[in-house]
C-alpha positions as CSV (number, residue, x, y, z in Angstrom):
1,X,35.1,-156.0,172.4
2,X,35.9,-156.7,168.5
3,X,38.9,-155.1,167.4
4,X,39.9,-154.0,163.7
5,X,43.5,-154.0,162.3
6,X,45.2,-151.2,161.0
7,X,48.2,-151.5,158.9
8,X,50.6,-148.5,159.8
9,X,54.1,-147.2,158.8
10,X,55.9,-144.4,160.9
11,X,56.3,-141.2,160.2
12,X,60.3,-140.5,160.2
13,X,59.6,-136.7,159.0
14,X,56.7,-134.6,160.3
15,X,55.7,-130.8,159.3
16,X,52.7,-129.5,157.4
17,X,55.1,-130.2,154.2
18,X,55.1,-134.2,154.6
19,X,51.3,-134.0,156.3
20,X,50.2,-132.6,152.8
21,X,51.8,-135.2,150.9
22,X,50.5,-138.1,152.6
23,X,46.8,-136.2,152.4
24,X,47.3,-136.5,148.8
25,X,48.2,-139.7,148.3
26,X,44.9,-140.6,150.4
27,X,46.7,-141.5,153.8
28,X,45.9,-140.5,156.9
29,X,48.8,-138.6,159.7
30,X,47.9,-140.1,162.9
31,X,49.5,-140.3,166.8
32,X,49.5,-143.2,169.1
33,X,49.9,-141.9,172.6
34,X,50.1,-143.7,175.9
35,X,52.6,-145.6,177.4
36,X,56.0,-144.0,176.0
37,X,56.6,-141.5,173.8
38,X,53.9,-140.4,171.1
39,X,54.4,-142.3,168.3
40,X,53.3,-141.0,164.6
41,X,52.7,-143.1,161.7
42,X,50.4,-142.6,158.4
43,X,47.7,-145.5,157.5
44,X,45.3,-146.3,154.2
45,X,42.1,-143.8,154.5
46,X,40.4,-146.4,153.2
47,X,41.1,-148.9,156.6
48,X,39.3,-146.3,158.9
49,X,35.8,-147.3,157.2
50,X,35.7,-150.2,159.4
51,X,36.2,-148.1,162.4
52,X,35.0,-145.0,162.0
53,X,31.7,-145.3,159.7
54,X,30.0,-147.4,162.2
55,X,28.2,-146.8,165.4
56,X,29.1,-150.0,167.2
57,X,32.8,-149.7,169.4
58,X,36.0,-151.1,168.4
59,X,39.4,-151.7,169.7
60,X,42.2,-150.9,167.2
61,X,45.1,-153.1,166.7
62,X,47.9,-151.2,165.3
63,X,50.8,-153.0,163.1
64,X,54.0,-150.8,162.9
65,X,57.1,-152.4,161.3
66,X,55.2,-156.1,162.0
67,X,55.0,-154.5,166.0
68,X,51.2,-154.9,167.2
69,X,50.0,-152.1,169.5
70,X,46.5,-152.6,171.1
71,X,44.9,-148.9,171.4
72,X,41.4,-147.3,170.9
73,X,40.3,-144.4,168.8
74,X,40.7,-140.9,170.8
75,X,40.3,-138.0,168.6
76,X,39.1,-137.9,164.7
77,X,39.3,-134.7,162.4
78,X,37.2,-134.2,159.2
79,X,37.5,-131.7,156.6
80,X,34.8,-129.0,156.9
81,X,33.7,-129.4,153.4
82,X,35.1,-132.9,151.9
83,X,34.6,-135.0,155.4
84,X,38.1,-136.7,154.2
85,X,40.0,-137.8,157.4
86,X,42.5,-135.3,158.1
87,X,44.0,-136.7,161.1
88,X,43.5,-139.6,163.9
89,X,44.7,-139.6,167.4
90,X,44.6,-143.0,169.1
91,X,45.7,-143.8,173.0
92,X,47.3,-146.9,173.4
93,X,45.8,-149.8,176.0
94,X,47.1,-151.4,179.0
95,X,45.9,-154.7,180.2
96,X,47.0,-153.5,183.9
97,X,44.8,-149.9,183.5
98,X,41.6,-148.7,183.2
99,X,40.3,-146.5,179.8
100,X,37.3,-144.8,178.9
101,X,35.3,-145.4,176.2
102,X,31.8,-144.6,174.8
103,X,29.8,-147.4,174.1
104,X,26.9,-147.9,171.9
105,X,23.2,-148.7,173.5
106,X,21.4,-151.5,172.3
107,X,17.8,-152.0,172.4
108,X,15.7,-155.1,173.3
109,X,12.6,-156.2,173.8
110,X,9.3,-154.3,173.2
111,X,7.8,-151.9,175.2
112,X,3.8,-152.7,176.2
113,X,3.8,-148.9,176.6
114,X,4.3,-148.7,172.8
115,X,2.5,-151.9,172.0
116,X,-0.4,-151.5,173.7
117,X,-0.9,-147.8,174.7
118,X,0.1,-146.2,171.5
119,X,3.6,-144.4,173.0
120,X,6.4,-143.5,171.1
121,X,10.1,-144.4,172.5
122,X,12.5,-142.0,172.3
123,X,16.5,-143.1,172.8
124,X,17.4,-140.3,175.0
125,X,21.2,-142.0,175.0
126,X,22.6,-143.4,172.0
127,X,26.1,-144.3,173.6
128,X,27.1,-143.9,177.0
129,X,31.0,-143.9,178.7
130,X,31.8,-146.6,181.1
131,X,35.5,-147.5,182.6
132,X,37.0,-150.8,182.2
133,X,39.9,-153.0,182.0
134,X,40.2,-153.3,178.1
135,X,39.7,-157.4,178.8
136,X,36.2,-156.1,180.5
137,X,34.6,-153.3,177.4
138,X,31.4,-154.7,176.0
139,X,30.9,-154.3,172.4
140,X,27.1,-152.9,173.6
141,X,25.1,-152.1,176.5
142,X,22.1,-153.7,176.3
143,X,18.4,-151.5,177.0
144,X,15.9,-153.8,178.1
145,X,12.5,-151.8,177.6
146,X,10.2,-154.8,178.1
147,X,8.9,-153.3,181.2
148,X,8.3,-150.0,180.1
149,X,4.6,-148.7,180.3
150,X,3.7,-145.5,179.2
151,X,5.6,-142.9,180.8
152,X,7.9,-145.0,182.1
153,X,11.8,-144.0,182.0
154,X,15.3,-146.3,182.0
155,X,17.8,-144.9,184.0
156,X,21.5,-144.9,184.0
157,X,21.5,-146.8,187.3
158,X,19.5,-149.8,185.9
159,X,22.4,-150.9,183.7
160,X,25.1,-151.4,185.9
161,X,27.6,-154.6,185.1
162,X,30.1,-155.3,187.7
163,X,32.5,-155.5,185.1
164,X,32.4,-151.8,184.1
165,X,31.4,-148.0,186.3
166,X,29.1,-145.9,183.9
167,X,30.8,-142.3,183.6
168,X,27.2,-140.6,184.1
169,X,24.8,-140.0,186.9
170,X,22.9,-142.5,188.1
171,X,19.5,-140.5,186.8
172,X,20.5,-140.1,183.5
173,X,17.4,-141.1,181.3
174,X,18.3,-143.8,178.7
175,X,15.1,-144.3,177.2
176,X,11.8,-143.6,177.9
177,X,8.0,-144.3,176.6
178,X,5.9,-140.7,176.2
179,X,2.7,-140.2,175.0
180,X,2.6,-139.9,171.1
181,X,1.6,-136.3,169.4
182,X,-1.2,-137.4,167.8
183,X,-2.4,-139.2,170.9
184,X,-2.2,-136.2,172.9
185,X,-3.9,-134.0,170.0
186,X,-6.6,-136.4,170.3
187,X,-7.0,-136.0,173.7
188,X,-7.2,-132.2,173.4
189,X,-9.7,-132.2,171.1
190,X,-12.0,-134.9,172.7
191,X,-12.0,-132.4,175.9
192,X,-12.7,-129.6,173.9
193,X,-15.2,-131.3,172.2
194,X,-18.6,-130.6,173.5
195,X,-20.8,-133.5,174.8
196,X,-24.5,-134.2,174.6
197,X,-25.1,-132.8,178.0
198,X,-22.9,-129.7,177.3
199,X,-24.5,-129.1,173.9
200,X,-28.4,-130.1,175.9
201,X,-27.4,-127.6,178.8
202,X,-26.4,-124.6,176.6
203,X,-29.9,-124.9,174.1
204,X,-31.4,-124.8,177.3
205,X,-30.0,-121.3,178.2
206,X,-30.4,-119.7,175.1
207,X,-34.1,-120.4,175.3
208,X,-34.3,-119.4,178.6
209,X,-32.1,-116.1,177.4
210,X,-35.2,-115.9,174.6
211,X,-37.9,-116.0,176.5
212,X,-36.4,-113.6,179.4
213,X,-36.1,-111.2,176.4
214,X,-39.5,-111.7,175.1
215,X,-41.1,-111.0,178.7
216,X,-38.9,-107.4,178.7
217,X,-40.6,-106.4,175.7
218,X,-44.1,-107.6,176.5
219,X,-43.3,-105.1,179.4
220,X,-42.3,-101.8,177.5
């Protein structure tokens, strides 16, 4: 998995008093937790685009006082109205230990389902968590829909790499091919549309109807 460098100083006084400072001076109060103590330390806002306004999976390598700490994003808050980072926590890897992590889907291939029967494909998963050694996290999980007819479905349990365990069940639905709207519309409508027999059939018993009336009044 790629990773992206933060450069971080530590925090040697905490309270809302400090946090507020650093807020205005566009840094960001963050916590590294993991294998010792939690450790706090402020960083750029402007070195979380990288991570954080992306939808593909990162490591994070954190420099503190030229120390590197390997660790992966855990927790992000936003301001309600602003969407400025207010804080970040991040847990710290271990070579030796396995970590959770959501990572992004990516689709290939084409689906003859949408090619050839006019379905739509819907991404029922965007991400999906797997356990791993940090050596072992893909950047992606790849969605091979090259198979897919219509009405077809990628499960979970199709995707499995020996070198991570999914963190869903194995019928979670990926993807899947269903029929388009106006497809189905169409079909509606072409039953509901009356056919040349239909339309031959009910002429026939209104004349019928017609003359049955006539004959009643030829009686009276």
């Amino acid at each position: 998995m790629k990773s992206i460098t933060i450069n971080g100083s530590t925090r040697k006084v905490l309270g809302k008093k400090s946090t507020k400072e650093l807020r205005k001076q566009d840094m960001v109060p963050c916590v590294l937790y993991g294998e010792s103590e939690a450790i706090h330390f402020s960083a750029k806002e402007i070195d979380f685009s990288k991570l954080v306004y992306t939808p593909n999976a990162h490591t994070v390598k954190i420099i503190l006082e030229k120390k590197e700490l390997n660790a992966i994003l855990q927790d992000i808050q936003f301001h309600p109205l602003s969407d400025k980072i207010l804080h970040v926590d991040f847990y710290q890897l271990n070579e030796n230990k396995e970590v959770s992590v959501e990572i992004p889907v990516k689709i290939e291939g084409s689906a003859p389902g949408v090619l050839l029967s006019g379905g739509v494909l819907l991404l029922n998963q965007r991400k999906l968590k797997v356990k791993a050694f940090p050596k072992n996290l893909p950047d992606f999980i790849t969605a091979d829909i090259s198979k897919l007819e219509l009405g077809d479905k990628l499960y979970s349990s199709e995707l499995k790499d020996d070198k991570y365990e999914f963190l869903h069940p194995d019928n979670t639905v990926v993807c899947q091919v269903k029929v388009a709207r106006t497809s189905l519309k169409e079909i509606e409508e072409a039953e509901a549309e009356p056919t040349e027999e239909t339309t031959k059939e009910a002429t026939e018993d209104k004349k019928e109807s017609a003359e049955a009336t006539e004959d009643t009044q030829s009686k009276e």
